[in-house]
C-alpha positions in Angstrom: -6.7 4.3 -24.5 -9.8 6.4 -24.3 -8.9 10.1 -22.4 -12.0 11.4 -20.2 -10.6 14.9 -22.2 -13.0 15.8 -25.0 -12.0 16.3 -28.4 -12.2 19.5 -29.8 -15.5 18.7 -31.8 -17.0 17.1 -28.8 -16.3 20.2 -25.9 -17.1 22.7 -28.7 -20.1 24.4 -27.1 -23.0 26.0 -29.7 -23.0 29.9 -29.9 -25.4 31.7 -28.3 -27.9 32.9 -30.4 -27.8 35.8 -31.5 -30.4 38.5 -29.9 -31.4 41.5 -32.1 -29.0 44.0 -31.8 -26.6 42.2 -29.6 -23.5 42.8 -31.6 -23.9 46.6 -32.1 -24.0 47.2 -28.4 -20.7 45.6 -27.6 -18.6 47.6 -25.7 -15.5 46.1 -27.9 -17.5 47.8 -31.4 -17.1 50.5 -29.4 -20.9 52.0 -29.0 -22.3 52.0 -25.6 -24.6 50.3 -23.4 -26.1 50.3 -20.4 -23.5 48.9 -18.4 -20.4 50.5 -17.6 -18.3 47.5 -17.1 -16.9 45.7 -20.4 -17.2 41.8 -20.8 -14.8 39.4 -22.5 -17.6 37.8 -23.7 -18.0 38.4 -27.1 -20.7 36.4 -28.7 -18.8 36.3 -32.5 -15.6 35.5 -31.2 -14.8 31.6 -30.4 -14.0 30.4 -27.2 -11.7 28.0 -25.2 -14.0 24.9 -25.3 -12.2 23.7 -22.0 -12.5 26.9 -20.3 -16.2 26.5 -21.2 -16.3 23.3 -19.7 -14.3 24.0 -16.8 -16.6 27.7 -16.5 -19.7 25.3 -16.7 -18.8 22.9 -14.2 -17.7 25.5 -11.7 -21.4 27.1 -11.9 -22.7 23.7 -11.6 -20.9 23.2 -8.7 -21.8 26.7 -7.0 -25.0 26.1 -8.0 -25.1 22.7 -6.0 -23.2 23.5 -3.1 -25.5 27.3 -2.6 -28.5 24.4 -3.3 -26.8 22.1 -0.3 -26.9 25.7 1.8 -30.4 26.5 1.5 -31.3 22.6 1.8 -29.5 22.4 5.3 -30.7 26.1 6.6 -34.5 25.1 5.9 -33.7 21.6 7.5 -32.7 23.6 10.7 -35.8 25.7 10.4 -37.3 22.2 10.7 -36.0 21.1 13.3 -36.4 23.9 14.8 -40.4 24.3 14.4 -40.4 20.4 15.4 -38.4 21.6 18.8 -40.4 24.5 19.0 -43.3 22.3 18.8 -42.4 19.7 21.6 -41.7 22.6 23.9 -45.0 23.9 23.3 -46.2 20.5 24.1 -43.9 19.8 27.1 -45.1 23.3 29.1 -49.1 22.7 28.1 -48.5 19.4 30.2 -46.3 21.1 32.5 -49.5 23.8 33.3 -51.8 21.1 33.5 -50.0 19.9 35.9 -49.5 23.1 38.0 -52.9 23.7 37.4 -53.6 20.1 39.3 -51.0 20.6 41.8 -52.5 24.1 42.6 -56.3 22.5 43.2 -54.6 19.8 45.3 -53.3 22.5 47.8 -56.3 24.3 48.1 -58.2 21.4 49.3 -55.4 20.7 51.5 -55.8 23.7 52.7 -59.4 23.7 53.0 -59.6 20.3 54.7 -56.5 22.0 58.0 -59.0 24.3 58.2 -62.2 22.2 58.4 -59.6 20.2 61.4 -58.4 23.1 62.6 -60.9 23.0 65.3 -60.0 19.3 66.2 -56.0 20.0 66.1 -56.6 22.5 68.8 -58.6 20.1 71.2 -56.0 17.6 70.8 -53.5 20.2 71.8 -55.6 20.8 74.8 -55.6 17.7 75.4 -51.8 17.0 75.4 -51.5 20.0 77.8 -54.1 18.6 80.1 -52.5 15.0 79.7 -49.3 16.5 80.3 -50.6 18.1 83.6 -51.7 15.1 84.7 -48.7 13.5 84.2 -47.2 15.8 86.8 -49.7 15.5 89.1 -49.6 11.7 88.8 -45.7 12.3 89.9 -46.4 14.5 92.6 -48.5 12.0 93.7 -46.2 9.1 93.0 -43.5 11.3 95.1 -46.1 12.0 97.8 -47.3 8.4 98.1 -43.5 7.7 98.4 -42.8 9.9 101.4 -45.8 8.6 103.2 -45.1 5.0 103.2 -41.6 5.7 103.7 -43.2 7.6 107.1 -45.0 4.7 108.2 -42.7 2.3 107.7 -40.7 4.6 110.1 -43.7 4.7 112.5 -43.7 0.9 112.4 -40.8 -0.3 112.8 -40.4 2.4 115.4 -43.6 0.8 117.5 -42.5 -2.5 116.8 
């Protein structure tokens, strides 16, 4: 049965190559470099092929999931210029609107004016209708009495 473990020959990783100079400035050879921290890495010595492997895939995976991060952050900067956008949009119309609703009242306004004049004459009118009215009842009441007095003077000949 096949493992999914590879051999030694098959997780053996190639050696760096070697830069000019690079083993004279290890910190383990004892002369100094620019760094003040020391690595384990030391580019003549061999190395756990697994830990290489296993070292490998964990910078593959923090490469990928730091990747996903950015991926999803400029997706919400997206969305957000898309929202931003349809806003925008939204109160244009919404002024528009206003701006319509605002010209509507003024000639509203400019046509009470224009009937101001005939909105007072019908007022006047109602008061004089209304006047009427009680003079038509006054007269009503008046009429009243005086038939009510001559049918008294009637049937008082009679």
């Amino acid at each position: 049965m096949a493992t999914s473990e590879p051999t030694s020959t098959e997780a053996e990783v190639e050696e760096p190559k070697k830069s000019p100079g690079s083993a004279e400035c290890s910190p383990k050879k004892g002369q100094t470099t620019l760094s003040t921290s020391t690595s384990s890495y030391e580019p003549l010595e061999t190395h756990d092929p697994t830990l290489n492997r296993l070292a490998v895939t964990m910078f593959q995976k923090v490469s990928d999931y730091l990747q996903a991060e950015l991926t999803s952050s400029e997706s919400e900067y997206q969305l957000l210029k898309q929202m931003n956008v349809a806003t925008s949009a939204k109160y244009k119309d919404l002024k528009q609107i206003a701006i319509g609703v605002g010209k509507g009242m003024e000639d509203l306004n400019e046509k009470f004016k224009s009937l101001h004049v005939y909105l007072d004459q019908i007022d006047e009118i109602e008061e004089n209708i209304t006047k009427l009215e009680h003079a038509a009842y006054k007269l009503d009441a008046y009429t009243v009495r005086l038939e009510n007095k001559f049918k008294g003077l009637v049937s008082d000949k009679r």
